[in-house]
N, C-alpha and C positions, 0 to 999 in steps of 0.2 A: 863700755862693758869690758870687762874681763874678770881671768881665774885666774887662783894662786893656790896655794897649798899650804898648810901651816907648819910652821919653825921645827914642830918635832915627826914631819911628813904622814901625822894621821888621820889630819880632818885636808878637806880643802874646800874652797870657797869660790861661791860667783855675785859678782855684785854690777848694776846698769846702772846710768845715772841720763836722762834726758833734759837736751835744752832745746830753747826753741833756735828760728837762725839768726838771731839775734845774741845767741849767748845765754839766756836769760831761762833760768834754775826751773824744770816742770816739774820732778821727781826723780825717786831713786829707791833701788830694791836689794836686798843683799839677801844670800841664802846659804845655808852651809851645809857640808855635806859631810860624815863620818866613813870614813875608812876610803872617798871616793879619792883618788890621789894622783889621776891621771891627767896631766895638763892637755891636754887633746879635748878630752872627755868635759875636763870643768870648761873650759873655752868654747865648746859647743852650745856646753848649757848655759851659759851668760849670753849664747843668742839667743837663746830661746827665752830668759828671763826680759831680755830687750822686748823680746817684742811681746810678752807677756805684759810690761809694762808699760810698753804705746799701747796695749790694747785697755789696759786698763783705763788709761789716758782718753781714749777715744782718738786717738791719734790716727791718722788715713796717709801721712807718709812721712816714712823714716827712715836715717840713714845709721846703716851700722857697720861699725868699724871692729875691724878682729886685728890683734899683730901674730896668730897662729895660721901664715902660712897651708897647716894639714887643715885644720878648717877652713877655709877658705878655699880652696881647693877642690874639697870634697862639695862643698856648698854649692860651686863651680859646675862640677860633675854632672849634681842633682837637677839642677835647672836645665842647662843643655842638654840632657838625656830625657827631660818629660815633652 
């Protein structure tokens, strides 16, 4: 999964892509977003689209990879503190 932001910084974007552990192609989801243009914010949302997309999958366990640090972090936070 991950966000980007488009070329002229006023749409940005999250898209997931799921494999099994073999590698082997399950699905994949893109979504875009107008005027959202915060790389934090779209990074967060591409978790949620992940696991939007195991769920659509039926999927019961998955692993998701961020390279945003703040999320990551914050995700961190949320869990140790419940």
């Amino acid at each position: 999964m991950d966000g980007a932001i488009s070329r002229n910084g006023k749409r940005g974007a999250v898209s997931a892509i799921c494999r099994d552990k073999d590698g082997k192609y399950l699905g994949s989801s893109a979504v875009t977003f107008d005027g959202l243009v915060d790389a934090a914010s779209l990074e967060a949302l591409a978790c949620s689209e992940a696991l939007a997309l195991a769920k659509d999958l039926n999927l019961s366990h998955v692993i998701i990879g961020s390279d945003c640090m703040q999320v990551v972090s914050d995700i961190r936070k949320k869990v140790l503190s419940s």
